[in-house]
N, C-alpha and C positions, 0 to 999 in steps of 0.2 A: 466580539465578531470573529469569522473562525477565515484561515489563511485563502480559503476556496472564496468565501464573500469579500473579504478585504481585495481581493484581486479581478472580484466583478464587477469591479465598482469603477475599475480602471479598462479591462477591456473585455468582452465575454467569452467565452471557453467554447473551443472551438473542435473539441474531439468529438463533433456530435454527427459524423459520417458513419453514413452508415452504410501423546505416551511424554514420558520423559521427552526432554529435548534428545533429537536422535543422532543416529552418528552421520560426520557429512555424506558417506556415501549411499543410506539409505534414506535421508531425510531432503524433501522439499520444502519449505516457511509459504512458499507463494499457490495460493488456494484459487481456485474458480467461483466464485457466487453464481449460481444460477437463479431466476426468477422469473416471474409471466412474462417480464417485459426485456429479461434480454440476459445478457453474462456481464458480469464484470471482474475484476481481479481483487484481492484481499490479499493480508501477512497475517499468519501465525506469529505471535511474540508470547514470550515469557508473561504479559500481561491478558492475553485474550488474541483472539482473532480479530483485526481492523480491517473496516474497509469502508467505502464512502457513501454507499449507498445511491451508486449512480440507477440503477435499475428498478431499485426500491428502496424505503428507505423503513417499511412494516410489512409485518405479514410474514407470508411462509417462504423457506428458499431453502437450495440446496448445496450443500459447498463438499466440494471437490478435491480433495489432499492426496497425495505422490510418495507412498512409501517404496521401497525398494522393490517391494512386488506387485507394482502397479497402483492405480488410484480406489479412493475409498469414499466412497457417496455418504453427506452426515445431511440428515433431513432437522432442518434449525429453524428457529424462530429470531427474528432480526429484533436489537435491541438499539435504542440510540443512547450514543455514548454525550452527546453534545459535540457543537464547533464544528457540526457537518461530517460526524465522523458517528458508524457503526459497528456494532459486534453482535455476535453470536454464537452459543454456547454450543456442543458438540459432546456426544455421548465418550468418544476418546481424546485421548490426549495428543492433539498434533503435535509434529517435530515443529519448533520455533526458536525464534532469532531474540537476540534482546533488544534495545532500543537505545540510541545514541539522542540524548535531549542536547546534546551542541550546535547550534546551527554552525551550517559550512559557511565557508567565508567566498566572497568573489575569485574565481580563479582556481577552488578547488575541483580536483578531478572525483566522480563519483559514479559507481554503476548502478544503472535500471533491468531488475529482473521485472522480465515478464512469462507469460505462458500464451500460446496458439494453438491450436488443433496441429500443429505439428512437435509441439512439446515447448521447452524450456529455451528465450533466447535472451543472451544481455547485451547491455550496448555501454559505451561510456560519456557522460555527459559533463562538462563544464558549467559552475555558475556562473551567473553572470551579475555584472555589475552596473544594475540596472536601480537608477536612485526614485523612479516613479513607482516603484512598485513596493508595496510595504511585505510580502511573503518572499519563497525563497523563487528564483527561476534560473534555468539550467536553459544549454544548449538544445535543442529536437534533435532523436535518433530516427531514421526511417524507420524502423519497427513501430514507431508511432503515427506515421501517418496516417490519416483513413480507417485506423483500429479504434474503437470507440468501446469496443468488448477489453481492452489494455489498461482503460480507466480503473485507476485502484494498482499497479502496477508499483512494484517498492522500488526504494531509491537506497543505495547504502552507502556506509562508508569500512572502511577498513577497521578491524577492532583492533585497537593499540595493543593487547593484551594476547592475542594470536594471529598471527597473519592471515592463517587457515579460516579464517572464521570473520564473519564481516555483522554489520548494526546495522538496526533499520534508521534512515534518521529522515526518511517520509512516504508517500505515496503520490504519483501521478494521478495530476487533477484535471490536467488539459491544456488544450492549447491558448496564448494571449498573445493579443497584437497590440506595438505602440505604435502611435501614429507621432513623426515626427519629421518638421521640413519636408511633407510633402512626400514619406516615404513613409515606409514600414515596416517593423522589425517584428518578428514571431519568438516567443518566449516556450518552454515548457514550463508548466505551473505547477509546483508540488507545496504540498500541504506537510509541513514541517513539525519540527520540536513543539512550537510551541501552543501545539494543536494536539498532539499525543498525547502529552500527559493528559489529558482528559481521560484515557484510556486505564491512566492508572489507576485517579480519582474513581472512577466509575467501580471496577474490581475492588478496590479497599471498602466502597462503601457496600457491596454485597453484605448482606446475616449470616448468609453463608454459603461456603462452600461444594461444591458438589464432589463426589468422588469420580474422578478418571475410571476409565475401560481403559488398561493397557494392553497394549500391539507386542506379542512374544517379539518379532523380530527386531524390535527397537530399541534400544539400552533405556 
C-alpha cells in the first residue's frame, strides 16, 4: 500500500481547492505536468521523472522543464510506476536531482520546492512527530494553501556530499487532519523513500533504453 493510501485511511487529503544532469545555475529538477483536467508538479531524478498523478494518472500530457533559457514543452505519455506514483519518458534529457531513500526523522528541517505562474518558490518545513500516521508529515507552508496545481511539489534534503546540492527524499501529497480531544491538527502529507524506489524498480526493469536529445547549453 503506497505512503498517499496508507494516510487515507487515517484522514483525506485535503489540497483539492481549487541532457546530462545540468549545472545549478542553468538547471530546474521541478517540472509542470499538464493534462485535460488540470497542472500538477513533478521531479526530474537520475531515475526518470516522478510524479503522482494527481490530474491524470493515463493518457497524454505535457511536462514543462526550466533550463537556463527559459522552459521547454516535452509532449509524454504517462506511465505508472506503482504505490500511487507516475513517470514519463521525454525526448531530452532533463537536468535532475538524485534521490535520498532515508527517511527524515521527527524534528528534521527540510525544504519544499514548488513552481507558480510566477516562477520558482521554497518554503521550509518540519516533520512532525505524529505516531497515528504510518508515512512521513511535515509542518504546512502557505505557498500550500488553496494550491491544488502544487500537488507533486518535491521535498528535499541536503546532500551530505555537497552542500550546493540538495536529494529528493519525497513529494507533496496534500493536506491531513487529526482529529484529537475535540480539536484538530493539519498535517502536510508527503509520499516518501519508501514509495520511490518503485521508481527505480520500474527503470531497471525497462528492455531498454532509449537515447537522450541533448540540450548544447547543458553539461
Amino acid at each position: 500500500m503506497s505512503a498517499i493510501c496508507r494516510l487515507a485511511l487515517l484522514a483525506p487529503l485535503a489540497l483539492t481547492s481549487s541532457a546530462c544532469v545540468g549545472t545549478r545555475l542553468l538547471s530546474d529538477p521541478t517540472l509542470t505536468i499538464h493534462t485535460q483536467q488540470g497542472d500538477e508538479l513533478g521531479v526530474a531524478t537520475e531515475h526518470g521523472l516522478v510524479f503522482l498523478g494527481h490530474t491524470a494518472n493515463s493518457g497524454r500530457a505535457e511536462v514543462t522543464a526550466w533550463f537556463g533559457d527559459g522552459p521547454s514543452v516535452e509532449p509524454v505519455v504517462i506511465e505508472p510506476v506503482g504505490g500511487g506514483l507516475y513517470t514519463a519518458e521525454t525526448e531530452i534529457r532533463l537536468p535532475s536531482v538524485t534521490i535520498s531513500f532515508v527517511d527524515p526523522k521527527p524534528g528534521e528541517q527540510l525544504t519544499v520546492i514548488g513552481r507558480t505562474e510566477h516562477g520558482t518558490w521554497e518554503a521550509r518545513v518540519t516533520v512532525a512527530d505524529e505516531p497515528r500516521a504510518l508515512g512521513i508529515l511535515t509542518s504546512i507552508p502557505s505557498e500550500l494553501r488553496g494550491r491544488a496545481d502544487q500537488t507533486g511539489a518535491g521535498v528535499f534534503v541536503p546532500d551530505p556530499e555537497d552542500p550546493d546540492r540538495r536529494k529528493l527524499v519525497g513529494l507533496v501529497a496534500g493536506i491531513v487532519s487529526f482529529q484529537s480531544a475535540g480539536t484538530s491538527r493539519e498535517y502536510l502529507a508527503v509520499v516518501g523513500p519508501q514509495d520511490l524506489w518503485r521508481l527505480v524498480t520500474h527503470r531497471h526493469d525497462e528492455p531498454k533504453k532509449r537515447r537522450w536529445i541533448y540540450r548544447e547549453d547543458i553539461n
